[in-house]
N, CA, C and O of each residue as an XYZ file, in Angstrom:
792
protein
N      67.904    132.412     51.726
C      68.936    132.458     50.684
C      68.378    132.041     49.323
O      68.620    132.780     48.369
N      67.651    130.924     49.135
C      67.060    130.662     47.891
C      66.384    131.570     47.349
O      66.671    131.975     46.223
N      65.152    132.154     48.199
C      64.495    133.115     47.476
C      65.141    134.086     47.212
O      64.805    134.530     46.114
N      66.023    134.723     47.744
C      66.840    135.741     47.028
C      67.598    135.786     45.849
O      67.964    136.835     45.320
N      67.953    134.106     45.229
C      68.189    133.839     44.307
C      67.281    133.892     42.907
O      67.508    134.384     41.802
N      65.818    132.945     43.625
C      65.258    133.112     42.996
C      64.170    134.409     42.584
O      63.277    134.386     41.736
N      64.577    135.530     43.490
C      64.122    136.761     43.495
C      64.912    137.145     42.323
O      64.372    137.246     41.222
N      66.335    137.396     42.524
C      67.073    137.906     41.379
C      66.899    137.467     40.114
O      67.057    138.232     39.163
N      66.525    136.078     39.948
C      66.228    135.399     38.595
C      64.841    136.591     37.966
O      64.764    137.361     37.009
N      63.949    136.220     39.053
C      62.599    136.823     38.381
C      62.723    137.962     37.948
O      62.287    138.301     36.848
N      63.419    138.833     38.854
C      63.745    140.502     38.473
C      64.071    140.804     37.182
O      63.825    141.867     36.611
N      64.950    139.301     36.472
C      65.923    139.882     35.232
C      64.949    139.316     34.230
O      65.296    139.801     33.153
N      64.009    138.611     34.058
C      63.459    137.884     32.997
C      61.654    138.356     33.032
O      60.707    137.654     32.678
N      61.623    139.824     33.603
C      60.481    139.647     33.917
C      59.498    140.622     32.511
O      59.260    139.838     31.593
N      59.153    141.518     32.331
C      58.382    142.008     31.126
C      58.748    142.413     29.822
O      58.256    142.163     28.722
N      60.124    143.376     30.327
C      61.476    144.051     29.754
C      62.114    142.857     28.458
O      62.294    142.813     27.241
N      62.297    141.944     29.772
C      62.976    141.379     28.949
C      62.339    140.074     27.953
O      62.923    139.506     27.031
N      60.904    139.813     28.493
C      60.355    138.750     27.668
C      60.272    139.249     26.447
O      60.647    138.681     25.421
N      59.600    140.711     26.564
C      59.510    141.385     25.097
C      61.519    141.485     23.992
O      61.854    141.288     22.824
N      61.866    141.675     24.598
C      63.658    142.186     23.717
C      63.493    140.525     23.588
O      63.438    140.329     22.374
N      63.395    139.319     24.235
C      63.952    137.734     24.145
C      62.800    137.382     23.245
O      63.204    136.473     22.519
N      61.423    137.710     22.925
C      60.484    137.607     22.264
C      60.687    138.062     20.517
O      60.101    137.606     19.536
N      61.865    139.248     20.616
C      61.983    139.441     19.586
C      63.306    138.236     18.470
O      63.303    137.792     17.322
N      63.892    138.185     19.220
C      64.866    136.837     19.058
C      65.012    135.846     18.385
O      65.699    135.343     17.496
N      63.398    135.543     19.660
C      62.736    133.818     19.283
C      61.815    134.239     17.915
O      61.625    133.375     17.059
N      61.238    135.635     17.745
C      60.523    135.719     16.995
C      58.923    134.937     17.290
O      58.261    134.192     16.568
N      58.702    135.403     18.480
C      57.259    134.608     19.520
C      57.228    136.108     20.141
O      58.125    136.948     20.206
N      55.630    136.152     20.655
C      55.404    137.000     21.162
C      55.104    137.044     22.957
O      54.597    136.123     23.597
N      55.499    138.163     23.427
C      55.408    137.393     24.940
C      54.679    136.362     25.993
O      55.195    135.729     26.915
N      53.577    136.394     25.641
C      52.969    135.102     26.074
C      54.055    134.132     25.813
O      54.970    133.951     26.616
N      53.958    133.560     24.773
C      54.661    132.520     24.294
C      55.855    132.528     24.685
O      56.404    131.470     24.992
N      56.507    133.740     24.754
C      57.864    133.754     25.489
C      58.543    132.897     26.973
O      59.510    132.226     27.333
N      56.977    133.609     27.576
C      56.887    133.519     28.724
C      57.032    132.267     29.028
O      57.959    131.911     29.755
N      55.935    131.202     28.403
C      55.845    129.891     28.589
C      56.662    129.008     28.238
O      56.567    127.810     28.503
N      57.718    129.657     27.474
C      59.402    128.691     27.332
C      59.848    129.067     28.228
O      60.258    128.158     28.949
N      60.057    130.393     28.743
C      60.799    130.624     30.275
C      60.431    129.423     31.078
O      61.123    128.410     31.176
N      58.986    129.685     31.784
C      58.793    128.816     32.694
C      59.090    127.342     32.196
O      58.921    126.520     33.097
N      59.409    126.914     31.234
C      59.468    125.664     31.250
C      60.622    125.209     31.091
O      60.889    124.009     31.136
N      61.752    126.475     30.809
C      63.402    126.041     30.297
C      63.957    126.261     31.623
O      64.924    125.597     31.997
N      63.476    127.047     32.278
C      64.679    127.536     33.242
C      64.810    126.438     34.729
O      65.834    126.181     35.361
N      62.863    125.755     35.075
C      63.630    124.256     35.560
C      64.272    123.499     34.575
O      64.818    122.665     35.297
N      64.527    123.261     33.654
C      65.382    122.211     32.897
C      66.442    122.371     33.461
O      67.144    121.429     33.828
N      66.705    123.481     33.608
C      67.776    124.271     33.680
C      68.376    124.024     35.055
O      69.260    123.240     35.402
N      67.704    124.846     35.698
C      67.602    124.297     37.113
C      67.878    123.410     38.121
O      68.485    123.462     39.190
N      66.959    122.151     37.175
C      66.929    120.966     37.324
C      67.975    120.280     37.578
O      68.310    119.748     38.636
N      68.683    120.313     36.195
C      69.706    119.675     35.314
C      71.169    119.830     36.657
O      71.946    119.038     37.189
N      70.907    121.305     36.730
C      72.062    121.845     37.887
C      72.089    121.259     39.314
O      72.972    120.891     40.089
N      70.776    121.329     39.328
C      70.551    120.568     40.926
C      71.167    119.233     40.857
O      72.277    119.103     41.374
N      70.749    118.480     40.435
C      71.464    116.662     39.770
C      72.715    117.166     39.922
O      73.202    117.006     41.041
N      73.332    117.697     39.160
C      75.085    117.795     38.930
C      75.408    118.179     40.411
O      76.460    117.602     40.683
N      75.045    118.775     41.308
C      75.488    119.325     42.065
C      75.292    118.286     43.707
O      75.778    118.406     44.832
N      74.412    117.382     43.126
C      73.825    115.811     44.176
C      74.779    115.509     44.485
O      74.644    115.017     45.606
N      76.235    115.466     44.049
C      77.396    115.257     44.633
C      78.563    116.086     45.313
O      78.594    117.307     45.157
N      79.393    115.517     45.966
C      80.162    117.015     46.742
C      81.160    117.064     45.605
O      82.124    117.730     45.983
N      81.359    116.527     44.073
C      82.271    116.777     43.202
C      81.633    117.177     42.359
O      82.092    117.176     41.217
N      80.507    117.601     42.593
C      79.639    118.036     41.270
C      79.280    119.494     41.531
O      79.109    120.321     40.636
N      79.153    119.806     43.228
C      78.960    120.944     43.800
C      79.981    121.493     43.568
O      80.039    122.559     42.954
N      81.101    120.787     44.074
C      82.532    121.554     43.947
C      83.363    122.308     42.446
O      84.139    123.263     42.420
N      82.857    121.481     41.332
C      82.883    121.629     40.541
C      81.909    123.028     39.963
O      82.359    123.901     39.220
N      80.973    122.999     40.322
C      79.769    124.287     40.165
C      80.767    125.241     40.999
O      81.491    125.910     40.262
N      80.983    125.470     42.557
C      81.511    126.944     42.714
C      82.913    126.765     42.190
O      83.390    127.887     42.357
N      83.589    126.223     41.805
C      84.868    126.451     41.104
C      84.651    126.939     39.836
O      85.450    127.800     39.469
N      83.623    126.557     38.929
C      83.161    127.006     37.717
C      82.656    128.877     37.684
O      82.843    129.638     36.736
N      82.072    129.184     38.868
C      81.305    130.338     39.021
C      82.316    131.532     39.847
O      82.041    132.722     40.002
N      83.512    130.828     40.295
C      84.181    131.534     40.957
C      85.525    132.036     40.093
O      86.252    133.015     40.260
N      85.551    131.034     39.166
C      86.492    131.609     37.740
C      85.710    132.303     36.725
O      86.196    133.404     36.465
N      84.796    132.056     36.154
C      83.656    132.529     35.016
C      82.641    133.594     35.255
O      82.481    134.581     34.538
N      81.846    133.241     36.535
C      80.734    133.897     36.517
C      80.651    134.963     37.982
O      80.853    134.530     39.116
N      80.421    135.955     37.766
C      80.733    136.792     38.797
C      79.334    137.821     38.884
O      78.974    138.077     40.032
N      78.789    138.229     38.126
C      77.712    138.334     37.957
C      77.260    139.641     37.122
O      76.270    140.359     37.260
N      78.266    139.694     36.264
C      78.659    141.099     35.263
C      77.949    140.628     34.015
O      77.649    141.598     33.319
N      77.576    139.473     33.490
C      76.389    139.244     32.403
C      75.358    140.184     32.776
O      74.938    140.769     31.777
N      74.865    140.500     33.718
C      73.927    141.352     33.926
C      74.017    142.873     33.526
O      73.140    143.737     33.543
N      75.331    142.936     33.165
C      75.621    144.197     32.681
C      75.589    144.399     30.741
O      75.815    145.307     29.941
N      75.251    143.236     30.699
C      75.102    143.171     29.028
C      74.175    142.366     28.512
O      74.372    141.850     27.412
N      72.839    142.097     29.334
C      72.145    141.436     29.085
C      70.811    141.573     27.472
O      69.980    140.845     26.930
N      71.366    142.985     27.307
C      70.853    143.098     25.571
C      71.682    142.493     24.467
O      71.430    142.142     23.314
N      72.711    142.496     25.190
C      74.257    141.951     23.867
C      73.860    140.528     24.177
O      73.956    139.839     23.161
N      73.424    139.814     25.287
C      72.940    138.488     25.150
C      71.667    138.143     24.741
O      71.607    137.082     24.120
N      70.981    138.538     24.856
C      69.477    138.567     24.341
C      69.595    138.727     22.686
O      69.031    138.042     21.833
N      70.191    139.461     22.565
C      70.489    140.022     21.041
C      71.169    138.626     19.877
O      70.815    138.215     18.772
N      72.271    138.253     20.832
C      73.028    137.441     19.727
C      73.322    136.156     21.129
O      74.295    136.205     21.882
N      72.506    135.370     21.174
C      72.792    133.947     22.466
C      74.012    133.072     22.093
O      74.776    132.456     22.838
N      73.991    133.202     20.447
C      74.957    132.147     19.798
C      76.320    132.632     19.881
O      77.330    132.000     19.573
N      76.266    133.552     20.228
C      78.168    134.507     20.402
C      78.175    134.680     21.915
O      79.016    135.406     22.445
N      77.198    133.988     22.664
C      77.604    133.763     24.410
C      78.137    132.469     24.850
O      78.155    131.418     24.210
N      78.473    132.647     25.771
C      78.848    131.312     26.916
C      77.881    130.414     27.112
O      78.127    129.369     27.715
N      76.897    130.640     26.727
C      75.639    129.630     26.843
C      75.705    128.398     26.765
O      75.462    127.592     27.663
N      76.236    128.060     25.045
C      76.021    126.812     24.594
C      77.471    125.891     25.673
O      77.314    124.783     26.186
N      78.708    126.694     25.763
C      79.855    126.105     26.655
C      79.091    125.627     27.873
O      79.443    124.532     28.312
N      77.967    126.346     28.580
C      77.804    126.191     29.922
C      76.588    125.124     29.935
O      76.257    124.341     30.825
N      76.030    125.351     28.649
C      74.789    123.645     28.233
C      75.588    122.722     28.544
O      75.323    122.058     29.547
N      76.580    122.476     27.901
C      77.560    121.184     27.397
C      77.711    120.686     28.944
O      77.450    119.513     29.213
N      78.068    121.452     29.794
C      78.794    121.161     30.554
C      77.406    120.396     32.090
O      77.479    119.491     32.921
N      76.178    121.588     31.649
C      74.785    121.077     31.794
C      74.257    120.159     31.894
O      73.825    119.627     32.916
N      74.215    119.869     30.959
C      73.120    118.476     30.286
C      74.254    117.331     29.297
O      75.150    117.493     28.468
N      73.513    116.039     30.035
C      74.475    114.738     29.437
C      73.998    114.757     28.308
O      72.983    115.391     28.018
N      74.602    114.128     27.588
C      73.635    113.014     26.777
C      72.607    113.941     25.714
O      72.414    115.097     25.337
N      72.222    112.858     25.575
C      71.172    113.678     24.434
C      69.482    114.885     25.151
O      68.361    115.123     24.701
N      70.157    115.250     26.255
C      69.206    115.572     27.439
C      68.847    116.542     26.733
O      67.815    116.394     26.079
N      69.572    117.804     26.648
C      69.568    119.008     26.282
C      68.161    119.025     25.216
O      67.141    119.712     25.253
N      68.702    117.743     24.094
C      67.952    118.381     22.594
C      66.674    117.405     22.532
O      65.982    117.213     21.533
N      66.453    116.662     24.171
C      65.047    115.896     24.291
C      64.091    117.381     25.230
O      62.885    117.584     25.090
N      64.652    117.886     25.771
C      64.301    119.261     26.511
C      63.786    120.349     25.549
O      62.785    121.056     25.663
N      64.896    120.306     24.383
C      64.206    121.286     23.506
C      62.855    120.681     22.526
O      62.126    121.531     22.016
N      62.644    119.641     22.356
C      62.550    119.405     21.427
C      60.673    119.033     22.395
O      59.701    119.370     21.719
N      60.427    118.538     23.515
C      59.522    118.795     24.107
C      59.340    120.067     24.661
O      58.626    119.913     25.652
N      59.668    121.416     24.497
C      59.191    122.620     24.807
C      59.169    123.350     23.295
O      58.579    124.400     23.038
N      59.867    122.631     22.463
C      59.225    123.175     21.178
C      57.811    122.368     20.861
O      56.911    122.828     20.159
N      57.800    121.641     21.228
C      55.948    120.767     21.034
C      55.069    121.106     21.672
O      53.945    120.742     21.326
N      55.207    121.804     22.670
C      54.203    122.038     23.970
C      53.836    123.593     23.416
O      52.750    124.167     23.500
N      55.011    124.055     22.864
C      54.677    125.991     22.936
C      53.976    125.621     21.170
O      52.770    125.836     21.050
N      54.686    125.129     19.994
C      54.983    125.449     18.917
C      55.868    126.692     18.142
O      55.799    127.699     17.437
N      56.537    125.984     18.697
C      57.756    126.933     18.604
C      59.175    126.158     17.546
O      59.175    124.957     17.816
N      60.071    126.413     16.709
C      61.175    125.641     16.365
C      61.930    125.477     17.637
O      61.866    126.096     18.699
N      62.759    124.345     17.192
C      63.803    123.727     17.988
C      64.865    124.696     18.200
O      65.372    124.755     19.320
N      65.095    125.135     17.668
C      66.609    125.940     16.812
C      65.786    126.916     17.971
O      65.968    126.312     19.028
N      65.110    127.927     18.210
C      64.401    129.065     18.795
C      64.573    128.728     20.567
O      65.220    129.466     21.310
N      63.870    127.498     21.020
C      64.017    127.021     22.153
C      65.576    126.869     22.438
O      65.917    127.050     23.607
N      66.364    126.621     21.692
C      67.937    126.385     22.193
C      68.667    127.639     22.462
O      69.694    127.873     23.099
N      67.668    128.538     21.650
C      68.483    130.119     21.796
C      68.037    130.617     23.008
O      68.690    131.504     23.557
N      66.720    130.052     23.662
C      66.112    130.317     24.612
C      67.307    130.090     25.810
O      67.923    130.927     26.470
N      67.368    128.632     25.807
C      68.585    128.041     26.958
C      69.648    128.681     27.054
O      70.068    128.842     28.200
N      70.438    129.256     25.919
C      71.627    129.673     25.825
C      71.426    131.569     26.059
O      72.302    132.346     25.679
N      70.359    131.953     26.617
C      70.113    133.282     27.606
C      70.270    133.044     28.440
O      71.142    133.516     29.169
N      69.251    131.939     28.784
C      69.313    131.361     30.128
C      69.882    131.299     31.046
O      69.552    131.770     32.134
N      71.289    130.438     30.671
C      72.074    129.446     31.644
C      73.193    130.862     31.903
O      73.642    131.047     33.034
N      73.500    131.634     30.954
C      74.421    132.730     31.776
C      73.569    133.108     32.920
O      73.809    132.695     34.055
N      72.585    133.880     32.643
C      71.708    134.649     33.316
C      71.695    133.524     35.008
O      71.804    133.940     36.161
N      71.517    132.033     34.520
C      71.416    131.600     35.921
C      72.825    130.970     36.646
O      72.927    130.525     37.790
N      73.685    131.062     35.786
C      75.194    130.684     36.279
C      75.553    132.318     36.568
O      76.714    132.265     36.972
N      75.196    133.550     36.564
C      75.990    135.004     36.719
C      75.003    135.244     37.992
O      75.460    136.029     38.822
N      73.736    134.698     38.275
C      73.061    134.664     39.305
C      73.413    134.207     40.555
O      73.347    134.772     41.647
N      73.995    132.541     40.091
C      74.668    132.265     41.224
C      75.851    132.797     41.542
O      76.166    132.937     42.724
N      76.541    133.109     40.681
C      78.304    133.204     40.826
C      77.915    135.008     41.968
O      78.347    135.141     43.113
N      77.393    135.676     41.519
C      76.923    136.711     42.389
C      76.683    136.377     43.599
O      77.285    136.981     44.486
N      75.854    135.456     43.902
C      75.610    134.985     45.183
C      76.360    135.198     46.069
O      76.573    135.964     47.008
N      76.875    133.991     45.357
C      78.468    132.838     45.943
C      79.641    133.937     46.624
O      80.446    133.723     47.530
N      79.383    135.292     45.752
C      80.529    136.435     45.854
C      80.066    137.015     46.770
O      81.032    136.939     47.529
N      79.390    137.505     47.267
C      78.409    138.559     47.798
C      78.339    138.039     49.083
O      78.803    138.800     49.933
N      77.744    136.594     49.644
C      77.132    136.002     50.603
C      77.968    134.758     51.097
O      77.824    134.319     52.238
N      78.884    134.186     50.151
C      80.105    133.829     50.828
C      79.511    132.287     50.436
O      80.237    131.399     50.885
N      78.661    131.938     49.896
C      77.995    130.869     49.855
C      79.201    129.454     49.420
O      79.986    129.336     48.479
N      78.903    128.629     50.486
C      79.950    127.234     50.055
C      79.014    125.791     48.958
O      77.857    125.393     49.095
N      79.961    125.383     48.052
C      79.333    124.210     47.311
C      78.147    123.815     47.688
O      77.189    123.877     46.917
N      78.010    123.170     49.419
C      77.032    122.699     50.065
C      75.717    123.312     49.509
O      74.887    122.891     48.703
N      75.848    124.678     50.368
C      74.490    125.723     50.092
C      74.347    125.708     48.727
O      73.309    125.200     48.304
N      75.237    126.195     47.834
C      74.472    126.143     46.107
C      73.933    124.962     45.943
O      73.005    125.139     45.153
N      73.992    123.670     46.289
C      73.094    122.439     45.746
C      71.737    123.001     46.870
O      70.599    122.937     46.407
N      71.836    123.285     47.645
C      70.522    123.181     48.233
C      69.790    124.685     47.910
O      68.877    125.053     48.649
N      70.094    125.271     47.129
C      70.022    126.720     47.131
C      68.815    126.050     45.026
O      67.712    126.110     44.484
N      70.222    125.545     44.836
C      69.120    124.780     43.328
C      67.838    124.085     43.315
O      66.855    124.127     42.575
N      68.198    123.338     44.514
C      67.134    122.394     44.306
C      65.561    122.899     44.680
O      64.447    122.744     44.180
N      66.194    123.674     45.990
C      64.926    124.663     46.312
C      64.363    125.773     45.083
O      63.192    125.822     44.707
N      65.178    126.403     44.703
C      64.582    126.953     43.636
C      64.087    126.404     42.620
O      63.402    127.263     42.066
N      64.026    125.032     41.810
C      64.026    124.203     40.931
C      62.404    124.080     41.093
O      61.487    124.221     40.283
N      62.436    123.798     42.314
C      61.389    123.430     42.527
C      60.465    124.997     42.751
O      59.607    124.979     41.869
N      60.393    125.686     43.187
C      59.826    127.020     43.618
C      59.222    127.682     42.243
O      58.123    128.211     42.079
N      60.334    127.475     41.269
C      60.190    128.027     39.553
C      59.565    126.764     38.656
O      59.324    127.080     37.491
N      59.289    125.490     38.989
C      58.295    124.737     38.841
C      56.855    124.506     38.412
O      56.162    123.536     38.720
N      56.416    125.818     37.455
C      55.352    125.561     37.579
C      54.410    124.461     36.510
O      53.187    124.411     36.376
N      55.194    123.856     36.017
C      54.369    123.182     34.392
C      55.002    121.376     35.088
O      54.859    120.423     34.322
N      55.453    121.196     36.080
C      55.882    119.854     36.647
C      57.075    119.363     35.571
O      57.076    118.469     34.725
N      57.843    120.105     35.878
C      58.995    119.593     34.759
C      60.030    118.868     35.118
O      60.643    118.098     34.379
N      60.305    119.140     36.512
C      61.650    118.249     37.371
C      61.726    116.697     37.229
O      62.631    115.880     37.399
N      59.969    116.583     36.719
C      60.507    114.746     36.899
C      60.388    114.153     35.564
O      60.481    112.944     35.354
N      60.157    115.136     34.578
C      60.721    115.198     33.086
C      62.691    114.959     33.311
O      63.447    114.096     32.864
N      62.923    116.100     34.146
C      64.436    116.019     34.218
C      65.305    114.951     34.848
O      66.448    114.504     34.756
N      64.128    114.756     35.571
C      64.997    113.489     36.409
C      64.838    111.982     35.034
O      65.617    111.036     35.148
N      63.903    111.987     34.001
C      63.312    111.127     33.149
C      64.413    111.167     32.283
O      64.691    110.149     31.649
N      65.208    112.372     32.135
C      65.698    112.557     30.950
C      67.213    111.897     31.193
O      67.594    110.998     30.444
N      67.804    112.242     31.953
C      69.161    111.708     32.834
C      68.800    110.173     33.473
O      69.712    109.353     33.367
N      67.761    109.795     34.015
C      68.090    108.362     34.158
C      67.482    107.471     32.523
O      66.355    107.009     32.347
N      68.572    107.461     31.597
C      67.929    106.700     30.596
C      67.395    105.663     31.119
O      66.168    105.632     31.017
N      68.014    104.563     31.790
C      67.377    103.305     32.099
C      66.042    103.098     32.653
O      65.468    102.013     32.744
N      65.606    104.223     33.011
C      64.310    104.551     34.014
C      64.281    103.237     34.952
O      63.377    102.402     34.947
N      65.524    103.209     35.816
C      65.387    102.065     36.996
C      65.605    103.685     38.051
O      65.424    102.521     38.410
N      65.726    104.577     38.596
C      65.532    105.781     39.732
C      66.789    105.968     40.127
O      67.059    106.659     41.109
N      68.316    104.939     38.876
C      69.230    105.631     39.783
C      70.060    105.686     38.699
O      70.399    104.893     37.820
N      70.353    107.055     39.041
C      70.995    107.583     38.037
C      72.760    107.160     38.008
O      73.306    107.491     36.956
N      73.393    106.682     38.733
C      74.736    106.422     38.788
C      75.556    105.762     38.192
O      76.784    105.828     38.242
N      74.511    104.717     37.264
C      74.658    103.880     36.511
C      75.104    104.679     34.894
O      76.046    104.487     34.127
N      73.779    105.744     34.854
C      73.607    106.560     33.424
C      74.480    107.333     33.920
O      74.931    107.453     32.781
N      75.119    107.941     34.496
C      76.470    108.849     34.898
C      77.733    108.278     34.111
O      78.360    108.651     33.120
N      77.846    106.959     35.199
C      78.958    106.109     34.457
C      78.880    105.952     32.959
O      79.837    106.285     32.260
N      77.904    105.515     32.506
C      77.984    105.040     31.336
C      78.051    106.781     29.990
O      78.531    106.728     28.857
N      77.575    107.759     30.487
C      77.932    108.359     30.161
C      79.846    109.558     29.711
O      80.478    110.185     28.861
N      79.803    109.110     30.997
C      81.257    109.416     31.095
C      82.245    108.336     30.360
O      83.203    108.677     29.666
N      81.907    107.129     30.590
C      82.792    106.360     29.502
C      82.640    107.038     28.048
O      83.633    107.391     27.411
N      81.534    107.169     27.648
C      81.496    108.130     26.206
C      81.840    109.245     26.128
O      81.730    109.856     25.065
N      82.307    109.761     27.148
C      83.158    111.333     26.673
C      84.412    110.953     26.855
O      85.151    111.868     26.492
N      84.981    110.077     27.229
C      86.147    109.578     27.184
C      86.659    108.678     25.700
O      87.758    108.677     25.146
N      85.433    107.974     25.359
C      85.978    107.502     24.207
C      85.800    108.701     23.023
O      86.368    108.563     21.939
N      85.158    109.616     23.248
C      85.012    110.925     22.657
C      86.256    111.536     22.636
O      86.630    111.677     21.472
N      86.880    111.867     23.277
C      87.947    112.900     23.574
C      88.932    111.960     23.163
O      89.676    112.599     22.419
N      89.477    110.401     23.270
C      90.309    110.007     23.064
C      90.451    110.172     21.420
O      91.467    110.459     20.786
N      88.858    109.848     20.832
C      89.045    109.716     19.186
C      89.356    110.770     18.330
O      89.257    110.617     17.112
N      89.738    111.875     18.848
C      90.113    112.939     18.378
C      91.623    113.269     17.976
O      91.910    114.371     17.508
């Protein structure tokens, strides 16, 4: 089951499209390439963590079973083209805590030389492409919460190639004590005092 996931990932991001996403970033495919491999565990990553719980899983196929079905694939030049008029940045937010997201970009803009602003447009291809991936799955193969966390993590790791997962795991436990439940909580109190101050 994973590799078929992560089969479908590779299929959609593979020459075609580094070149059309190359034009974007304004990088040429090499360079393209090497933000792929390094955004899409963030990405990955980030999902696997959220999903470590059975309310975090549950939350993922409830998300993919209203939103994502796997019809981005049917407009994947209209996303490539314009990332900032997609679901992307909604499906980051919901992604990455904290200041995770723009410590992610901001070390794959240093590693490639690339702008910040360029790498974020990168993510926001991305995360449809890998939320319309799963939500396909999920439709197709009947897949329950359970299997999508283990379906991530395996792939997370499989699409791994620059050792980035324990960047991700670095980035979500601020405290760097190995448990993240603490930086959960304390995060969530701040979207609460967020949402209240509005």
């Amino acid at each position: 089951m994973e590799n078929l996931f992560t089969d479908l990932l590779e299929s959609r991001i593979g020459g075609n499209f580094l070149k059309k996403t190359g034009k974007t970033l304004n990088t040429d495919s090499k360079k393209t390439k090497s933000v792929v491999d390094q955004a899409l565990p963030f990405l990955l990553g980030a999902l696997a963590k959220n999903t470590s719980t059975n309310q975090g899983a549950n939350s993922l196929s409830n998300a993919l079973k209203k939103d994502h079905d796997g019809s981005i694939f049917n407009n994947l030049d209209q996303l490539i083209s314009s990332p900032e008029n997609s679901v992307g940045s909604n499906i980051l937010k919901h992604v990455f805590a904290g200041n995770s997201r723009s410590e992610a970009e901001t070390y794959i803009s240093r590693k490639n030389g690339i702008n910040t602003k360029e790498v974020g447009k990168m993510f926001q291809i991305l995360a449809p492409i890998v939320m319309g991936g799963l939500g396909k799955m999920q439709k197709e193969k009947k897949i329950n919460p359970e299997q999508l966390a283990g379906i991530l993590k395996i792939a997370a790791k499989k699409l791994d190639k620059n050792s980035i997962l324990a960047l991700v795991a670095k980035f979500i436990d601020k405290n760097g004590d190995g448990d993240i439940k603490d930086d959960l909580l304390t995060m969530s109190k701040s979207w609460i005092f967020r949402k209240f101050r509005k």
